[in-house]
C-alpha positions in Angstrom: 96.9 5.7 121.4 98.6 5.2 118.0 101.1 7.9 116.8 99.3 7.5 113.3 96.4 8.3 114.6 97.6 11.5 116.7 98.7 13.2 113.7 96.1 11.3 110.3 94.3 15.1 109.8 97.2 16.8 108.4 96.4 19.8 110.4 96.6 20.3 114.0 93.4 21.6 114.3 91.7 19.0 112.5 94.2 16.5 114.5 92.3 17.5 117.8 88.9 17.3 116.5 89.9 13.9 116.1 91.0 12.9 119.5 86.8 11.7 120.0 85.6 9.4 117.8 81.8 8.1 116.5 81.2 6.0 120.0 82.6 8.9 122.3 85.6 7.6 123.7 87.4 11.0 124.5 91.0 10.1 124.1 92.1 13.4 125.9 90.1 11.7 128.9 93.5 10.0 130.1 96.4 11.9 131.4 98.8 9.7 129.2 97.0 9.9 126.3 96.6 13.7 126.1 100.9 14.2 126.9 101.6 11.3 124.0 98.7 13.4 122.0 100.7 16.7 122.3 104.1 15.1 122.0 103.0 13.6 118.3 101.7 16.9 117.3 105.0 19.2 118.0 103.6 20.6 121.2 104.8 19.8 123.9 107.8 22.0 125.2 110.7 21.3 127.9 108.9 23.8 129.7 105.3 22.6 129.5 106.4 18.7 130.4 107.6 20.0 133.5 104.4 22.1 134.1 102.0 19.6 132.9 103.8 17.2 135.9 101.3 18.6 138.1 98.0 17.2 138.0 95.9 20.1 138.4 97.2 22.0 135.5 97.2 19.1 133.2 93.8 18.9 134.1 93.4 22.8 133.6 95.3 22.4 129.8 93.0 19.4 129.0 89.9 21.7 129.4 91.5 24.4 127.2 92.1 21.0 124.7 88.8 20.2 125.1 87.1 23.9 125.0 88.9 24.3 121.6 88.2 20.7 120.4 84.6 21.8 120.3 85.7 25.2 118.3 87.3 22.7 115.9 84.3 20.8 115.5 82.2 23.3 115.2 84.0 24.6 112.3 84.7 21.3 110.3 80.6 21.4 111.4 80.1 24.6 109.2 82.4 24.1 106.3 79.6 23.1 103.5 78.2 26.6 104.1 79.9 29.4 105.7 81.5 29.8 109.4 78.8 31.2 111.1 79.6 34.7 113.0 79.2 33.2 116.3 82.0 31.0 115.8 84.1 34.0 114.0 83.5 35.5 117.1 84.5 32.6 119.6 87.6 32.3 117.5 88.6 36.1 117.5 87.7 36.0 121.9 90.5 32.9 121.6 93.0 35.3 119.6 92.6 38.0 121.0 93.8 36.9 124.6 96.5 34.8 123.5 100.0 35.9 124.7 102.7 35.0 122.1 106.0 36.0 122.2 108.8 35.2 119.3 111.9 33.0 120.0 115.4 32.4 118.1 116.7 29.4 117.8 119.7 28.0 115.8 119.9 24.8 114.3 122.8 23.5 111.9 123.6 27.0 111.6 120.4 28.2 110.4 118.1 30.5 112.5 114.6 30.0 113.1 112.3 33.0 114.5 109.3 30.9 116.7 105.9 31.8 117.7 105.7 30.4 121.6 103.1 30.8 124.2 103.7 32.4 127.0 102.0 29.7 129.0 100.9 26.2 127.7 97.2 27.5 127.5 98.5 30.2 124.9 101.3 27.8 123.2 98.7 25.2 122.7 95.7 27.6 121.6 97.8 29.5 118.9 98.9 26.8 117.2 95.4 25.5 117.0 94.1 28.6 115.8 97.2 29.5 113.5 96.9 25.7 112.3 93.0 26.3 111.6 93.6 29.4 110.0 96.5 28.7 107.6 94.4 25.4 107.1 91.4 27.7 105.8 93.3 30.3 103.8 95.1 27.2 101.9 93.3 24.6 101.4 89.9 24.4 99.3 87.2 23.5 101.4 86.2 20.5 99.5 89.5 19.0 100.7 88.5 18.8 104.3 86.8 15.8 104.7 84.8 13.3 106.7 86.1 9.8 107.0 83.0 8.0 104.2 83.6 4.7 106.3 80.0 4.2 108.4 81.5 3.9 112.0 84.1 6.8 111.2 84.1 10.4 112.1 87.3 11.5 111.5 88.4 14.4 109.5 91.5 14.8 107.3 92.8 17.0 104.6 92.5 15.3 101.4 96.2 15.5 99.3 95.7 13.0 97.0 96.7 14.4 93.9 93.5 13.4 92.4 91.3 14.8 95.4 89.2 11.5 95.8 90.5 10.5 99.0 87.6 8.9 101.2 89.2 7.1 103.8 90.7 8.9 107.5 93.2 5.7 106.6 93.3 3.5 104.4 94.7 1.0 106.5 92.4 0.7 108.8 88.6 2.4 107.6 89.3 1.6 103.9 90.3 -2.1 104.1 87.4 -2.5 106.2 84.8 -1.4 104.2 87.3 -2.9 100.9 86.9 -6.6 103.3 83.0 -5.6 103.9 82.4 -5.3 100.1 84.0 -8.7 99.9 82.5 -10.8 102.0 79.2 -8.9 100.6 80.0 -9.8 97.2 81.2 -13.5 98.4 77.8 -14.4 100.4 75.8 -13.0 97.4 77.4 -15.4 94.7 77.3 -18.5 97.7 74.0 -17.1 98.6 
């Protein structure tokens, strides 16, 4: 799995809905893949490598991955219109049994006050949900986006200053369909 595209979403949330793509190749379906996945993202603690060591509860944190991957879809689903109550309701069951606890740390002589988990399965869901919901209070709607390229279903936030942004990347969906149009336009003029 490529580090860019771990983290091409700009949001957390949006970063996990992106961990399937269109032909259903789950990429939190290898134990490798979801550690590198939660590394890139800012997740992964001292304390939760050595946990996640054991195979069961990796396996028990990738269903909690999965469980809210499907929350996050559901929203990006329900963006055009409104978040349907069901989903407000899925997301306030998530909140309200996640255990957080604050946490100092000091770096360079500043101090930071932390939100942490108190296990991974409360680390990882409140920054998903805190990442979702500072996502929604912030940024317009319009601005969370499906990838326009045909075999793409990624979702990012669009911060192009212009907001016209259409590719997940344009390195790799938007030189495609930019090579597409192309060879398009060449066969047409040979044609």
């Amino acid at each position: 799995m490529d580090s860019h595209r771990c983290t091409l979403g700009g949001a957390i949330w949006i970063n996990l809905a992106n961990t399937i793509n269109k032909r259903r190749v789950d990429k939190l379906d290898e134990p490798a893949s979801v550690m590198f996945w939660l590394q890139e993202n800012g997740l992964l603690r001292e304390s939760d490598r050595l946990v996640l060591e054991s195979e069961p509860r990796l396996l028990e944190v990738t269903e909690v991955l999965r469980s809210l991957r499907n929350l996050c879809l559901d929203v990006l689903s329900e963006l055009e219109h409104e978040i349907a109550p069901t989903t407000v309701k899925r997301l306030h069951e998530i909140a309200e049994n996640i255990q957080v606890r604050l946490t100092l740390s000091s770096s360079h002589g500043l101090l930071k006050l932390e939100h942490e988990g108190a296990t991974t399965e409360d680390h990882l869901s409140y920054h998903v949900i805190s990442s979702m919901v500072q996502t929604l209070q912030t940024v317009p709607k319009e601005r969370i986006r499906t990838c326009e390229h045909e075999e793409c279903i990624l979702h990012f936030i669009d911060t192009s200053k212009s907001g016209r942004r259409r590719w997940c990347s344009m390195e790799t969906c938007g030189n495609r369909h930019k090579a597409a149009e192309f060879y398009a336009r060449k066969k047409q003029k040979n044609g």
